[in-house]
BATORFI-499245 format. One record per residue: residue number from 1; z, y, x of N, C-alpha, C, O in turn. Coordinates in pm, 1 decimal. Last residue first. Example, Ala and Ser with C-alpha at 12.3 -4.5 7.8 and 13.67 -1.06 7.14 Angstrom:
// BATORFI-499245
seq|nw|nv|nu|caw|cav|cau|cw|cv|cu|ow|ov|ou
2|708.0|-225.0|1285.0|714.0|-106.0|1367.0|787.0|3.0|1290.0|803.9|113.8|1340.9
1|780.0|-569.0|1319.0|780.0|-450.0|1230.0|780.0|-330.0|1320.0|846.5|-331.9|1423.6
//
This chain:
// BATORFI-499245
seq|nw|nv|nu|caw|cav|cau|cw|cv|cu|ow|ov|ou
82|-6874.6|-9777.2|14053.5|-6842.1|-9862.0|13947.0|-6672.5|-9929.5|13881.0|-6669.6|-10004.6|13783.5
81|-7088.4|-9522.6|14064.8|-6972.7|-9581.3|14031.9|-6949.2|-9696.8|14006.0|-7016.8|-9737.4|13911.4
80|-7398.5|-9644.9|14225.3|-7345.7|-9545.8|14113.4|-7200.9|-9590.5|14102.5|-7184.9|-9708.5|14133.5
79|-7634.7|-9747.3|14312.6|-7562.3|-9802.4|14244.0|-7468.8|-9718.4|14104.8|-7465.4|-9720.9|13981.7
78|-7657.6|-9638.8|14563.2|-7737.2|-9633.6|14467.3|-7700.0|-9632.5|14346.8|-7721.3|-9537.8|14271.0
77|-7301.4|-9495.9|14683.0|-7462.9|-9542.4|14682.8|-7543.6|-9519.7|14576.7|-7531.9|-9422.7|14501.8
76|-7069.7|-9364.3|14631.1|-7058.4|-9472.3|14601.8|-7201.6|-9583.0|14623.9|-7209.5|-9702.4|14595.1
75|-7098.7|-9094.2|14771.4|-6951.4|-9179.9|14770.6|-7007.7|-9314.5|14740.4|-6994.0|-9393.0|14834.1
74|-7372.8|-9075.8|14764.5|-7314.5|-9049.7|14931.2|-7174.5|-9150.8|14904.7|-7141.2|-9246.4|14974.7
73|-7405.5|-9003.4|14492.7|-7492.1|-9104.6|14550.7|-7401.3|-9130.7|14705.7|-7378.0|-9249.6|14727.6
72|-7210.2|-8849.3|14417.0|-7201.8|-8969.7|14381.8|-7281.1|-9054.0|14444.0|-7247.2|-9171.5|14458.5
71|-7333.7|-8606.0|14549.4|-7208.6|-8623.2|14613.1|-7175.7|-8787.3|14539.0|-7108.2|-8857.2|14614.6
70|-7624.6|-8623.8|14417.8|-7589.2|-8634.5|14577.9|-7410.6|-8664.0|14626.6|-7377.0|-8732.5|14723.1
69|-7459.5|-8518.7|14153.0|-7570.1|-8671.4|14209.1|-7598.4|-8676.4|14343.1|-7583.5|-8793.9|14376.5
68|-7352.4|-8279.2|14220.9|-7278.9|-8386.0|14154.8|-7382.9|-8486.2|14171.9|-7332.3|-8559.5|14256.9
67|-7585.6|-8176.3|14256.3|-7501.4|-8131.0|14402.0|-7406.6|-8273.4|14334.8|-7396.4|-8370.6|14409.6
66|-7753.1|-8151.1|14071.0|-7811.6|-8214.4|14179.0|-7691.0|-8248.0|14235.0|-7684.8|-8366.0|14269.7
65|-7539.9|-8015.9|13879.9|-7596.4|-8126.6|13861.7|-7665.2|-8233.5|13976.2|-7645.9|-8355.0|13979.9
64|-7533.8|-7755.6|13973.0|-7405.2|-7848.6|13956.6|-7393.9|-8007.9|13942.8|-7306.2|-8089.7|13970.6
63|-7864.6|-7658.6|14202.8|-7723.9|-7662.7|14048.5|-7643.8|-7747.1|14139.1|-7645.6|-7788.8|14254.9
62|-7867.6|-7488.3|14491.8|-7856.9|-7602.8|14440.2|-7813.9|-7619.6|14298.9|-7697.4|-7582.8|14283.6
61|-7965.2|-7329.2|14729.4|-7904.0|-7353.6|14643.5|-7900.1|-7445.0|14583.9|-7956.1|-7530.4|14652.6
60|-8072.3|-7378.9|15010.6|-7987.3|-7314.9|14992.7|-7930.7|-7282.5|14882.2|-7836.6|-7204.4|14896.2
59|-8199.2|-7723.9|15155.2|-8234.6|-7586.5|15094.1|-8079.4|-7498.4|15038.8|-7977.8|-7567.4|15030.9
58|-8113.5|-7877.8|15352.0|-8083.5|-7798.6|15383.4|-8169.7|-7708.4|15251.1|-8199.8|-7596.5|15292.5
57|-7872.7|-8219.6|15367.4|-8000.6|-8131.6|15296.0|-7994.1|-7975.8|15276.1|-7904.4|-7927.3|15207.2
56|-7745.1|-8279.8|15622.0|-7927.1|-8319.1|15615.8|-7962.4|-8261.3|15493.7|-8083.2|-8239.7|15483.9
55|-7440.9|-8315.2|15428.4|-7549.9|-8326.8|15513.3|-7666.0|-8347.6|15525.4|-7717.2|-8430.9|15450.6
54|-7349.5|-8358.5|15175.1|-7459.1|-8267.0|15171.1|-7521.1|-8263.7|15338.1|-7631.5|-8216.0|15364.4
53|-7155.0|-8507.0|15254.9|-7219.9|-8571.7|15141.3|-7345.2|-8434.5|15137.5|-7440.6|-8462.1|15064.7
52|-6975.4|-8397.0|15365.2|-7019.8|-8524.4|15427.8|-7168.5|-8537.1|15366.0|-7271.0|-8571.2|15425.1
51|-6905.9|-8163.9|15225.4|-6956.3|-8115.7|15370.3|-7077.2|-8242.0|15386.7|-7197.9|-8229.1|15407.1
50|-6713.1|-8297.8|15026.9|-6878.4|-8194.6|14992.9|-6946.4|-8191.0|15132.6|-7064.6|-8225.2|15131.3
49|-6544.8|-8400.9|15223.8|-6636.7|-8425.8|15131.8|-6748.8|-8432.9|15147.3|-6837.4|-8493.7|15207.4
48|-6453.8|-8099.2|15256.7|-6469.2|-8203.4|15376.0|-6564.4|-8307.8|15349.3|-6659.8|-8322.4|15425.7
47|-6367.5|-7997.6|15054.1|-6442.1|-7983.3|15142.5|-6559.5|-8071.1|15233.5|-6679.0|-8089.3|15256.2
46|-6287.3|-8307.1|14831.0|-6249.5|-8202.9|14915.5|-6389.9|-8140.8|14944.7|-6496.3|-8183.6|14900.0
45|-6363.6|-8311.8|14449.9|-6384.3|-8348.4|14611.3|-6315.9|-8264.8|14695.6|-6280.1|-8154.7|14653.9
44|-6428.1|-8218.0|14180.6|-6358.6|-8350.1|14242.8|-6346.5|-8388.7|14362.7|-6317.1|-8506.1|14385.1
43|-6635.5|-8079.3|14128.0|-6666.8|-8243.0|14142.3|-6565.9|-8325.4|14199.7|-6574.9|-8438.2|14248.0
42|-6499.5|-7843.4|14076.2|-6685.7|-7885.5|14055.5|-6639.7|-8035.5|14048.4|-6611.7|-8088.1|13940.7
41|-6252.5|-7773.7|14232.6|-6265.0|-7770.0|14087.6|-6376.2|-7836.5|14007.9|-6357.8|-7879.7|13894.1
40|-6292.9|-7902.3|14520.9|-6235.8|-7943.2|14417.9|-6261.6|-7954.3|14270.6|-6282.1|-8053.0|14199.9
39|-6543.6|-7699.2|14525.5|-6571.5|-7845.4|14514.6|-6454.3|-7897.0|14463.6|-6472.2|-7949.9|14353.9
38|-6571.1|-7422.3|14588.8|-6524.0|-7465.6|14474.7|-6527.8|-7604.7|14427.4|-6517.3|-7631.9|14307.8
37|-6707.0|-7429.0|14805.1|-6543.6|-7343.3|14798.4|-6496.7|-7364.9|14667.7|-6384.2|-7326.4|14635.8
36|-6897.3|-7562.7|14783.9|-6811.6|-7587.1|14825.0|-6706.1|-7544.9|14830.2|-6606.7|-7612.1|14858.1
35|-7052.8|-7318.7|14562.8|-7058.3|-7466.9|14535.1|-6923.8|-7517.8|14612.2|-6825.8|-7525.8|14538.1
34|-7105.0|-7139.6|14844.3|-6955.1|-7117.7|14683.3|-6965.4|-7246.1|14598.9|-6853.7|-7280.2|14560.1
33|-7273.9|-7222.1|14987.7|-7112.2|-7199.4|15014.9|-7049.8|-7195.0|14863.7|-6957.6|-7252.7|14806.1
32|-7522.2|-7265.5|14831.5|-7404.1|-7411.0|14909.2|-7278.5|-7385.4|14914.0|-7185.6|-7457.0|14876.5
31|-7560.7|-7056.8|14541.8|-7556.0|-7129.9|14668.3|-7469.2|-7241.0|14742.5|-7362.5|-7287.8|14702.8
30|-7690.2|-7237.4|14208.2|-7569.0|-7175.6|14323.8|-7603.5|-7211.6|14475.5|-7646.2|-7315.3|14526.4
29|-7888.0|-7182.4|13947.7|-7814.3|-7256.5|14088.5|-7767.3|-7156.9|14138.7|-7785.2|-7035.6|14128.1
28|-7885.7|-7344.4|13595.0|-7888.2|-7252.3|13680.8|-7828.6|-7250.9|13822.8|-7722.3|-7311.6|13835.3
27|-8132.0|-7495.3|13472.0|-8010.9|-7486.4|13486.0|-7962.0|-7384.1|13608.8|-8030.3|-7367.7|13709.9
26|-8412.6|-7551.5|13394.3|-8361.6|-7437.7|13340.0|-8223.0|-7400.3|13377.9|-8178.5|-7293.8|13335.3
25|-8488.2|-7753.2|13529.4|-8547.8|-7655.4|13612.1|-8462.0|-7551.0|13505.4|-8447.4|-7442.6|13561.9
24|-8351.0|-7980.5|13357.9|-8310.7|-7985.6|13546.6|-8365.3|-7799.2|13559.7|-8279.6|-7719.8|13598.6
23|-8502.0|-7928.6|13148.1|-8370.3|-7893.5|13143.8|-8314.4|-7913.0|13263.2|-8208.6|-7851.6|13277.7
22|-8739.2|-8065.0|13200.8|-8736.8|-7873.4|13232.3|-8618.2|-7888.9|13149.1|-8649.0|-7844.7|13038.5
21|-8649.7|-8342.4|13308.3|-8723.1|-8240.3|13374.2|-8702.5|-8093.6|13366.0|-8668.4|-8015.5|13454.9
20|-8629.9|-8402.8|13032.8|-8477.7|-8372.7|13130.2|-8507.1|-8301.2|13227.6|-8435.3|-8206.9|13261.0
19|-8859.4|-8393.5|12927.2|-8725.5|-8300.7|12833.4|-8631.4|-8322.4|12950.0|-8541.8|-8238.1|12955.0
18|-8945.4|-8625.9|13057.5|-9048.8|-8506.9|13071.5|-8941.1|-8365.1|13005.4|-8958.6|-8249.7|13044.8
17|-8862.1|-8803.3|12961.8|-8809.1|-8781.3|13105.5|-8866.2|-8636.0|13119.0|-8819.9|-8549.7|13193.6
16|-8951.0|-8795.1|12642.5|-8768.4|-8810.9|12726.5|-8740.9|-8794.9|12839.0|-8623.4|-8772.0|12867.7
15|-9178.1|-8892.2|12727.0|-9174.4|-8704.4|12627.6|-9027.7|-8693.2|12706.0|-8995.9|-8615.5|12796.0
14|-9170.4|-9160.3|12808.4|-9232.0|-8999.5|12887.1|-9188.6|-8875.0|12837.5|-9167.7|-8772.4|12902.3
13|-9057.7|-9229.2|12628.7|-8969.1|-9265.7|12718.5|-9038.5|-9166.2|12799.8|-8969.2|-9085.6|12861.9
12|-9244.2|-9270.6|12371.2|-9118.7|-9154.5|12409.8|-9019.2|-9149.4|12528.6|-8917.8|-9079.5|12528.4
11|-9425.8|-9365.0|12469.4|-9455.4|-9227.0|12456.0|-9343.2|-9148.3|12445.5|-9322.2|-9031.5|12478.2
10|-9339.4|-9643.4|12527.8|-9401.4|-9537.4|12633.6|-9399.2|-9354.3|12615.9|-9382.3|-9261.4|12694.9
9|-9330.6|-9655.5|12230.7|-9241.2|-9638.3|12292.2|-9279.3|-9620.4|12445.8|-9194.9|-9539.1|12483.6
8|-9596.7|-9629.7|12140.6|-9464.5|-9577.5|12112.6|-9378.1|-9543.6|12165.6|-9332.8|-9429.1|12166.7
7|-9726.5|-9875.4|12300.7|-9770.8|-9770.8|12322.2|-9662.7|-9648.3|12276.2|-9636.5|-9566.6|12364.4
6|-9547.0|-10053.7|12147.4|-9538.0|-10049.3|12296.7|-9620.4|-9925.2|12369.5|-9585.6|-9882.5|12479.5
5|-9700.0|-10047.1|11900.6|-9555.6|-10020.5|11931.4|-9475.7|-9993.7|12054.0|-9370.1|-9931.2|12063.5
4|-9958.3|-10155.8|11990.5|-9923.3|-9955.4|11888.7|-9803.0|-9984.6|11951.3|-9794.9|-9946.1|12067.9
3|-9928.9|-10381.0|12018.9|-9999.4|-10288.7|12137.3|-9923.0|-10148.5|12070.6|-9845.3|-10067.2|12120.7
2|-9812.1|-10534.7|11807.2|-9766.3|-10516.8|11891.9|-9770.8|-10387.6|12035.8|-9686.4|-10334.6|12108.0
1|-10072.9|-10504.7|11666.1|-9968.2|-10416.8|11623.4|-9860.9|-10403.9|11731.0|-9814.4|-10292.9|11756.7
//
């Protein structure tokens, strides 16, 4: 019985990553420049920042979401705030 339950819960921890997945692909993107011309208001950042923290990645849009987890990953690391 143990096995079923652990099988369960696998199943929803996949269905659960698998639901953030196509809510990542349904969100909608922006290009780099206006993302940054609006970084204060977005995430809290300067320019200057945004600039640091998006270096090296060059595709041309991006959501609000990626661009906010790259600019937390760059300020604070893996780790994440703390």
């Amino acid at each position: 019985m143990a096995t079923k339950k652990n099988t369960e819960v696998t199943d929803t921890v996949e269905t659960t990553v698998e639901k953030q997945a196509d809510v990542a692909k349904n969100e909608p993107k922006y290009a780099v420049g206006k993302l940054r011309e609006k970084s204060i208001l977005l995430f809290g950042v300067s320019q200057s920042t945004f600039d640091g923290a998006m270096y090296g990645h060059t595709e041309e849009e991006y959501s609000k979401k990626e661009v906010e987890a790259i600019i937390n990953e760059w300020l604070y690391g893996k780790e994440g705030r703390k």
